[in-house]
C-alpha positions in Angstrom: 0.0 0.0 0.0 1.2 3.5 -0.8 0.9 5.1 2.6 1.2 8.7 0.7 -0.8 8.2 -2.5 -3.8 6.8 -0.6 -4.2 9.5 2.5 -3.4 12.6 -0.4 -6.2 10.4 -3.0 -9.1 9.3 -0.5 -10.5 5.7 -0.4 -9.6 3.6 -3.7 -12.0 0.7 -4.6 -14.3 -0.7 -2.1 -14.0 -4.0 -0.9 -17.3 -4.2 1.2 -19.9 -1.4 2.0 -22.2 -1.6 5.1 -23.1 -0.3 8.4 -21.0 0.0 11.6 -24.0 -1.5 13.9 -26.3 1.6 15.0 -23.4 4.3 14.8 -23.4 7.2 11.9 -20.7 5.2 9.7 -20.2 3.2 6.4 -17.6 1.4 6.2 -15.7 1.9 2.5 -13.1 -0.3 2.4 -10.1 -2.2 4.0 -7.6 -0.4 5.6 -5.1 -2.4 3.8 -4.4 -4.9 1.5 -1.3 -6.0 3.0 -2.7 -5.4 6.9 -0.7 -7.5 9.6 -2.8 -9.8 11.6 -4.8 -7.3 14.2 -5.6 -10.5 17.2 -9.5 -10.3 17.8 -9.7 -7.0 15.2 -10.4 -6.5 11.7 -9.5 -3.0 10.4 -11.4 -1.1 8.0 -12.1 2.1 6.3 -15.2 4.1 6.7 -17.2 7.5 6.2 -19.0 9.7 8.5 -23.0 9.9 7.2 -22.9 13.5 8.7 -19.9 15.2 7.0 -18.3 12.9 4.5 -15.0 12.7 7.1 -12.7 9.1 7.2 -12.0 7.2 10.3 -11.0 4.1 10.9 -13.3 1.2 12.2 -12.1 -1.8 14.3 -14.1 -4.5 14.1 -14.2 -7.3 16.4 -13.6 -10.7 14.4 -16.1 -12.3 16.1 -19.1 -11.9 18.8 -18.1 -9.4 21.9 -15.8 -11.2 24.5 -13.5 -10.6 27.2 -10.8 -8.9 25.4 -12.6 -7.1 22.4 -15.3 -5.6 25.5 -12.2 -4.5 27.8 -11.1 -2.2 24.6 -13.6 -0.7 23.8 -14.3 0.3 27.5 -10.6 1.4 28.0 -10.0 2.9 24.7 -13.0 5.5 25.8 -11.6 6.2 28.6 -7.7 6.7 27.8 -7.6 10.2 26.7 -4.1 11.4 25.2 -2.8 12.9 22.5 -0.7 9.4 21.8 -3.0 7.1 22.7 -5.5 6.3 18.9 -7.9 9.0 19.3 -11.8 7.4 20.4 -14.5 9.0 18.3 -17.8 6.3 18.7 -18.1 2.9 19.9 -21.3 0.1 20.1 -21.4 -3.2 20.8 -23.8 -5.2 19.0 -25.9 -7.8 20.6 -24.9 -11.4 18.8 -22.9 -9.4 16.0 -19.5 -7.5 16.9 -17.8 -4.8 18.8 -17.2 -1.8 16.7 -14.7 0.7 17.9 -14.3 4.1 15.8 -11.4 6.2 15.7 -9.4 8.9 14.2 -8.1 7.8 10.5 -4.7 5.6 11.1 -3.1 3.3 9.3 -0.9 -0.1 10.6 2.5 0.6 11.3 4.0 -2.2 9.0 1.9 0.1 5.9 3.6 3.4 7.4 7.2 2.2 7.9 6.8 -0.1 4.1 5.9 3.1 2.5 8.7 5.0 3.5 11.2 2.0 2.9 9.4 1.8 -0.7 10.1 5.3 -1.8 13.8 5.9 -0.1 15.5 2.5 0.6 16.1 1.3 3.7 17.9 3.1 6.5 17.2 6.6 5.1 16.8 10.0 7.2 13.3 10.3 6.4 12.7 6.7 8.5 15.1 7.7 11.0 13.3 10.8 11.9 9.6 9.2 11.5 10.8 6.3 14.3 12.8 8.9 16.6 9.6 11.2 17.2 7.1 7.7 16.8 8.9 5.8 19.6 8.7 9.1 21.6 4.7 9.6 21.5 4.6 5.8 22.6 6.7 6.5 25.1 4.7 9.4 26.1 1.5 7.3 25.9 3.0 4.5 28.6 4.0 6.8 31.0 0.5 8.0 30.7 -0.9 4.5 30.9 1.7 3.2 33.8 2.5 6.6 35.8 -0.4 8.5 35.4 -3.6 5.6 35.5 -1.2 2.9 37.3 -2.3 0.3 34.5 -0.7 -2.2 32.2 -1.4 -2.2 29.0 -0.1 -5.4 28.2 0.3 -5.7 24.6 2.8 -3.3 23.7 3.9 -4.4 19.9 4.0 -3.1 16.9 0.4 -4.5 15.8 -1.0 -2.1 18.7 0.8 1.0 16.9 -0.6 3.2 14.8 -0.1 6.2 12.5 -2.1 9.3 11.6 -2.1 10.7 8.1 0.9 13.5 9.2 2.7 10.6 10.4 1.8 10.9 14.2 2.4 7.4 16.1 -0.8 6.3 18.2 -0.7 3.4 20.4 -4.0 1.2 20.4 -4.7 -2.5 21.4 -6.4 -2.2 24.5 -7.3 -6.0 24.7 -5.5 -6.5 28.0 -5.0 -3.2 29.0 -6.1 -3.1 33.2 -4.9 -2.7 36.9 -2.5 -4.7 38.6 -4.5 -6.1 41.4 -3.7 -8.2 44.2 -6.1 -10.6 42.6 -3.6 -11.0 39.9 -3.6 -9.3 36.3 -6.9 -11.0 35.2 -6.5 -10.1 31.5 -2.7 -11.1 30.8 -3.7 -14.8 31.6 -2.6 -14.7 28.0 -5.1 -16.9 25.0 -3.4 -20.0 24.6 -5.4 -20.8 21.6 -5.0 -19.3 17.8 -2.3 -19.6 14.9 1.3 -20.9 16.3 2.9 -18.3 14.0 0.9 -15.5 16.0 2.0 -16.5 19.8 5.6 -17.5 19.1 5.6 -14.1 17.6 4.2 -13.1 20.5 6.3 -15.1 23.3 9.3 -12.4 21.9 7.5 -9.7 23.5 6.3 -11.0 27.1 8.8 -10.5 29.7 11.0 -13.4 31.5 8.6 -13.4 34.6 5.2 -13.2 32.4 6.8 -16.1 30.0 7.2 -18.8 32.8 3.7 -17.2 34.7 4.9 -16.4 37.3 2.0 -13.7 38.4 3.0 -12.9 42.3 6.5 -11.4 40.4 4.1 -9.4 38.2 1.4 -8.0 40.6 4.4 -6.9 42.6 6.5 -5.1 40.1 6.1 -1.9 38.9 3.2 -1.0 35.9 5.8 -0.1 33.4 7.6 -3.3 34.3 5.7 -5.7 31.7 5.2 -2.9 28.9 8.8 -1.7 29.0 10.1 -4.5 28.2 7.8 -5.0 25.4 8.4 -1.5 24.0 12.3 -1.8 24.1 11.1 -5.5 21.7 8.8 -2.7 19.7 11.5 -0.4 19.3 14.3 -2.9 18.0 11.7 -4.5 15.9 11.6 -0.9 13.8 14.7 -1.6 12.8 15.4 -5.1 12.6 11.9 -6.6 12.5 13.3 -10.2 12.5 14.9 -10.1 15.6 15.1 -12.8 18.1 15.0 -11.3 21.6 15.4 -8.1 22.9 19.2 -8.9 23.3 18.9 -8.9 19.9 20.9 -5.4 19.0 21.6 -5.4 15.4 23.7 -2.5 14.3 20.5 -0.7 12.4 19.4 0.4 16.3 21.0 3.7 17.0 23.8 3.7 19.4 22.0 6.6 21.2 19.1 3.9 22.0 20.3 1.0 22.3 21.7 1.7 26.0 17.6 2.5 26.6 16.5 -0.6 24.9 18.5 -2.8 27.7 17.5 -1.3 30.6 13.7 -1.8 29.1 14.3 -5.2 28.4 16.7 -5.7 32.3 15.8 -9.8 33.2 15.1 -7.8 36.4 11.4 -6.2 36.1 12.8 -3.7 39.0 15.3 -2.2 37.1 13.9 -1.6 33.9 13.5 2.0 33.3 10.4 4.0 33.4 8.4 5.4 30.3 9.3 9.2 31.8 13.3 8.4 32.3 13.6 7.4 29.0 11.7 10.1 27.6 14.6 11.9 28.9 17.6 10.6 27.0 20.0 12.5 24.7 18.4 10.3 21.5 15.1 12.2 22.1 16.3 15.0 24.1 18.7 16.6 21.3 16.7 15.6 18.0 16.0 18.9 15.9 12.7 17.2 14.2 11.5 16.2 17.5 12.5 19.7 19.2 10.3 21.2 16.2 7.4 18.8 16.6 6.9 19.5 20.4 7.0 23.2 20.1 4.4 23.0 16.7 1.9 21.0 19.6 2.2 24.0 21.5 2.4 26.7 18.9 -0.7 28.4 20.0 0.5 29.2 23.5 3.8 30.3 21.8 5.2 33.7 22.4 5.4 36.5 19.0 9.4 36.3 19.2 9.4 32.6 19.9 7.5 31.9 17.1 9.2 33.8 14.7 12.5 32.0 15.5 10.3 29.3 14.9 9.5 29.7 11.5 12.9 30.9 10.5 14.0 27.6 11.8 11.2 25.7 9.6 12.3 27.5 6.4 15.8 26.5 7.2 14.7 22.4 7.7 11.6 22.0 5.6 13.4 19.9 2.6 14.2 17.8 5.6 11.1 17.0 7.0 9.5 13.5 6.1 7.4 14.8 3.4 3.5 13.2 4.9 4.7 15.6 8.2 5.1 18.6 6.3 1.5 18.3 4.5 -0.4 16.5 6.7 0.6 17.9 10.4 3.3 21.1 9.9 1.2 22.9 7.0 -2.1 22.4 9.0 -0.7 24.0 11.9 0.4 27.1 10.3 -2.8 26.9 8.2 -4.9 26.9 11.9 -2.4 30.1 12.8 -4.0 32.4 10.0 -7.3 31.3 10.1 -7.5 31.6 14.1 -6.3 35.3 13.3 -8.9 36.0 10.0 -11.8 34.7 12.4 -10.5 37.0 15.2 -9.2 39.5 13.9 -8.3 42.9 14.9 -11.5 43.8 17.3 -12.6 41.0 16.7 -13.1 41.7 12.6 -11.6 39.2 9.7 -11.8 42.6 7.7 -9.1 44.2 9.9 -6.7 41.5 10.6 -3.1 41.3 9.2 -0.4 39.0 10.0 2.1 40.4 13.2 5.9 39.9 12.0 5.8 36.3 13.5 3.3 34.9 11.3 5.0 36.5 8.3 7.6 34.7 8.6 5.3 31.7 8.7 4.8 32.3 4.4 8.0 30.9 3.3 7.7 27.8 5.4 3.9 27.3 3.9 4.9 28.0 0.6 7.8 25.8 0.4 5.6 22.7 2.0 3.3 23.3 -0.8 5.9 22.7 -3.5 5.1 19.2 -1.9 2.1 18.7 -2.9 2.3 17.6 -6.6 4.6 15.4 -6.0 2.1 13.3 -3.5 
């Protein structure tokens, strides 16, 4: 699939058409030809009835149960801007669980895409993982430090990418408390394709691999999922890998320190979602440095913004090119339009763009040399 062509082009040829149980929705087509196995999920394309929009559906491959149920509840609940953005949800009675959310597609589509157009190992991957490992990063520190929960399925089938190329972490099958009852929900399915769980037995930790569930109700949340994000991470890179020991030389030296404190044998020392946010891989990355501060453009000072923007004209040719058109040129698109509606006195009539926002034009205009070529 052509991760580019089909987010600038719309839906291509549909597959199926129908409802999504009661909700406003229709779904178009598959999300992908060449989608990875999603356990208990189907996902598909579909349309808003009210306004023509695309979202994603997840559909449960069978009636609701335990796992497809828990997702739905805790994917309503788990508001952040990494975690795959809820927007409707039903569960139908003797059909399936239907779980709607912002448009996405599978991570293997995103990261084949890119390898598809520039080879493998080139700077527009590198800075596309760098700032995608970071957002799920941010996501399990709000999962394990902020709502004390596991999620339990940390792996690249639970990650998923917005149109501007924004990584989203969904998969909320197992996701739960760590009670002294024991973690219910990672009793893990012992049942399904052999392929699927020895995939899987790569990601569990040493203690959740040999069941031993008194170690895991007594170790730390981020115990389980960081050492199932430091597998996650290496498997961007070198998605044939064995075990997280596993460091081929296409992991970054500046993360691959990171990746074996994650993956410790020791669940006590494996370091937390927020200490690794901290590192010098993350910490000292221009692109990610640029994508933080565009979140919080609107809160931005005049002068910081304008250094801003002179910085963006000086990088744009360097920005992976479904950032620059679907997340960078929206922002600065938002910028105007916020000031048109506002205006001077509150009149469109009377607005005009303060020196930091015209310094905003080049950067727009040379992200829409883009375009075309999409």
């Amino acid at each position: 699939m052509n991760f580019l062509k089909n987010t600038v082009m719309g839906l291509g040829s549909a597959f199926t058409s129908g409802g999504v149980g009661s909700l406003p929705f229709t779904v178009t087509d598959a999300a992908s030809d060449e989608s990875p196995v999603l356990p208990e999920f189907t996902l598909l394309k579909a349309k808003s009835k009210q306004d023509g929009s695309t979202v994603s559906v997840f559909k449960s491959q069978g009636p609701p149960c335990t796992l497809t149920q828990n997702c739905l509840r805790r994917i309503k609940t788990l508001r952040h801007p990494n975690v795959l953005a809820y927007i409707d949800g039903t569960e139908v009675v003797n059909g399936n669980v239907f779980i709607v959310t912002e448009e996405v597609t599978p991570l293997k589509s995103f990261l084949d895409d890119i390898r598809a157009r520039n080879g493998p190992n080139s700077e527009e991957e590198s800075l596309a993982v760098s700032w995608g490992l970071r957002s799920i990063l941010s996501a399990l520190k709000f999962i394990n430090m902020d709502c004390k929960m596991v999620h339990g399925r940390v792996h690249p089938e639970s990650v998923f990418v917005t149109k501007g190329g924004d990584w989203r972490l969904g998969g909320f099958q197992l996701t739960g408390e760590l009670t002294m009852d024991g973690p219910f929900l990672l009793h893990h399915r012992s049942s399904g394709p052999k392929s699927l769980i020895d995939q899987e037995l790569r990601y569990k930790t040493p203690e959740h691999a040999r069941s031993d569930w008194s170690s895991i109700v007594s170790s730390p949340p981020h115990a389980i999922d960081m050492y199932a994000f430091a597998c996650t991470a290496i498997h961007t890179f070198h998605p044939s890998f064995s075990s997280p020991s596993d460091l081929s030389r296409n992991v970054p030296s500046g993360l691959a320190g990171t990746i074996k404190r994650a993956a410790d044998a020791t669940a006590s020392r494996r370091i937390t979602p927020d200490h690794a946010l901290q590192i010098a891989y993350f910490d000292s990355s221009w692109f990610i440095r640029q994508m933080l501060f565009l979140e919080q453009l609107p809160i931005k000072s005049s002068d910081e913004k304008a250094d801003f923007y002179k910085e963006l004209v000086a990088s744009v040719d360097s920005l992976p090119k479904h950032t620059a058109v679907f997340k960078v040129l929206p922002a600065l698109k938002a910028v105007v339009e916020f000031g048109m509606a506002t205006g001077v006195g509150g009149k469109a009539a009377t607005y005009k763009l303060d020196p930091s926002e015209s310094q905003m034009l080049p950067a727009m205009v040379k992200i829409g040399h883009h375009l075309p070529v999409l």
